[in-house]
C-alpha angles and dihedrals in degrees: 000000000000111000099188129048114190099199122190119193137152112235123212111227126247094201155285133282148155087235136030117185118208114209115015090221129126087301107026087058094052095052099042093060094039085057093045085045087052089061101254129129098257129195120194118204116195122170101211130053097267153045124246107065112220086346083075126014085023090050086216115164172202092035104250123253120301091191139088118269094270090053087240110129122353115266097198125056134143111074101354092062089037093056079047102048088053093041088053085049088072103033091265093135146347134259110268092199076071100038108105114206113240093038126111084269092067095034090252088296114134111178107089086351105111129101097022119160114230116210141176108247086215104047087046097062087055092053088043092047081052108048091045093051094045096058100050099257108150104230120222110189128165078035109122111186111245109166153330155227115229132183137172082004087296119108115233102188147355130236107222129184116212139161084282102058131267109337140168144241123199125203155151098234136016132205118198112197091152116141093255116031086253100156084039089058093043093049087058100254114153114258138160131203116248123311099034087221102034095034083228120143125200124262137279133232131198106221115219128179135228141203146190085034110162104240093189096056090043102092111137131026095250094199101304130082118241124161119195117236130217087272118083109247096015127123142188110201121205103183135120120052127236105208124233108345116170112206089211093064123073100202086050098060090040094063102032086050089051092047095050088063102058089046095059095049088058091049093052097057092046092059089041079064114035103024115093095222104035109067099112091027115131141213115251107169145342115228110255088215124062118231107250098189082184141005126146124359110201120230110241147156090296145016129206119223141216077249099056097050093045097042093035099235121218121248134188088197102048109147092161136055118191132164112188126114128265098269113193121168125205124295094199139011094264095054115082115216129231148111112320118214118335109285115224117270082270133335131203129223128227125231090227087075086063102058111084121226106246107020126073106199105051134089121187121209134180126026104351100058113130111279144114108289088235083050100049085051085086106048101035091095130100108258094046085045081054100057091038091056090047090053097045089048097048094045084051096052087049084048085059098050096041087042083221124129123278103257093048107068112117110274092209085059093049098047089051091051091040089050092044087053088063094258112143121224124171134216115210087201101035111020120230108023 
């Protein structure tokens, strides 16, 4: 049996761009329609048949807080407030200026917990179709990454598979905001898998939704997580754990997505049978995604440390504010998740922590960013991927118009056009940047 193919073949282009976005998640949305808003030509690559991410085909949710740790003033705007604020407009979430911690929005957890946003997975990949069309971004869906040319540590173009056959994209700049750094990877920047010392990563959920649930009855968690939507009766559960996936292994995936599902069957019957409130409540759908709380973290110009989230470091190139704990859920059966240590009242993160070692033109935004893996627990979550995706398109977009690489635009200049666009960065020694 042959254990190597070397395959030669000749790919038609599907276009060119200034920017092409890999992954239309949380982050890769968001960037997509900052660099668009910037001014640039801007291509978005997603490998299922939606937007959203694990918002949508993962049925995550409620989006996470956007406010500091006491639950006091948001600490996350821009893109992320204006998605909610459609999506509120019909009837897609809910306000999290009104959203209490310790309520059956927040599954009766109150540390970190107040101030989420709930949303409906269906209505939201209507309002992201919409905002990226309407900015001009070309969408890409059904197109899955699979390599790329690189010369001189830029990369020249991308290797996409879609419906067709193997294509490819051309552009000046690239954005991955893929699940698991996987252009970054491919372009020969430096990554490692999960717990930078063990090589562990957290582990991963299968999402299921559930409806005809009684709200009123529902008044305490009762040992499995369940998080009211926007619709009365209708419930995401976030519950039992699938040990040790790695996103970057295929048989990996295959088997930990096969095993959440079964997991999430048993979990139903069992809160069909012990939750006051659920005992007619019915199965409506499995996520087709499975939930990766972490995969590969990139090396870059800097990383942020457990340190710098719970001491709140001061940074001169801050483009992003979040408040939420360090939650790291367990790496193996016998570790019990949670929040480790007690994460400052909110932190920023720097834009150096953006810029990947080795390649010039990329930029990476949302959960693989380099930082510690207890540090990440924090900001792997979808408001905070939002923000990181609306500062890496925006500096991209500025890359386009200076002509400079991706990690060299003015910082200052980022920071003012982040902060105009309704972004919020704090300044430890100033206030508001």
């Amino acid at each position: 049996m042959e254990k190597k193919l070397i395959y030669s073949t000749e790919l038609e282009s599907l276009g060119a761009y200034d920017v092409v976005v890999i992954g239309g998640g949380p982050a890769g949305v968001c960037a997509a329609i900052a660099a668009a808003r910037g001014g640039a030509k801007v291509a978005l690559v997603e490998k299922t048949a939606m937007l959203g991410g694990m918002a949508t085909s993962g049925l995550v949710g409620p989006f996470m807080t956007c406010y500091n740790r006491e639950g006091e003033f948001p600490v996350v705007g821009g893109l992320f407030r204006e998605i909610v604020e459609r999506s509120m407009k019909v009837n897609g979430a809910l306000c999290p200026d009104e959203i209490p911690a310790k309520s059956r929005y927040t599954s009766y957890i109150e540390k970190y917990h107040s101030n989420t946003t709930p949303i409906d997975s269906a209505l939201l990949q209507i309002v992201l179709d919409d905002m990226v069309t309407e900015n001009g971004v070309e969408l890409f869906l059904y197109t899955q990454f699979v390599d790329c040319k690189t010369e001189n540590s830029k990369i020249k173009q991308i290797v996409v598979a879609t419906p067709g056959g193997l294509s490819m994209l051309e552009a000046d700049y690239f954005i991955d905001c893929s699940s698991n750094a996987d252009l970054a990877f491919k372009a020969g920047v430096p990554t490692w898998l999960g717990d930078e010392e063990s090589g562990v990563p957290q582990a991963a959920t299968l999402f299921f939704e559930l409806t005809n649930v009684d709200d009123e009855k529902y008044l305490q968690r009762g040992g499995h997580k369940a998080y009211r939507t926007p619709e009365k009766g209708r419930y995401k559960v976030n519950d039992k754990h699938v040990m040790n996936v790695d996103p970057s292994n295929v048989r990996s995936m295959t088997v930990g997505h096969m095993e959440g599902r079964k997991l999430a069957i048993e979990s139903f019957i069992d809160m069909k049978a012990t939750m006051p409130g659920f005992e007619n409540a019915s199965l409506t759908q499995i996520a087709s995604v499975l939930g990766i709380r972490e995969g590969r973290h990139i090396k870059g110009k800097y990383m942020l440390t457990v340190e710098d989230v719970c001491n709140s470091t001061y940074f001169e190139d801050a483009v992003v504010t979040f408040g939420y704990g360090m939650d790291v859920h367990c790496r193996d059966a016998a570790t019990r998740g949670g929040f480790r240590g007690e994460s400052a009242d909110w932190y920023t993160i720097p834009f150096r922590c953006l810029v990947p070692l080795n390649c010039d033109n990329l930029l990476v935004a949302g959960k693989t960013i380099c930082a510690q893996s207890q540090a990440a627990g924090s900001f792997r979550v979808m408001p905070a991927c939002m923000a990181l995706g609306q500062a890496a398109g925006t500096a991209i977009a500025m890359a386009v118009q200076e002509h400079c690489n991706a990690g060299d635009v003015s910082v200052k200049e980022l920071q003012t056009e982040l902060v105009k666009n309704g972004a919020i960065i704090l300044d430890n020694k100033n206030g508001i940047k």
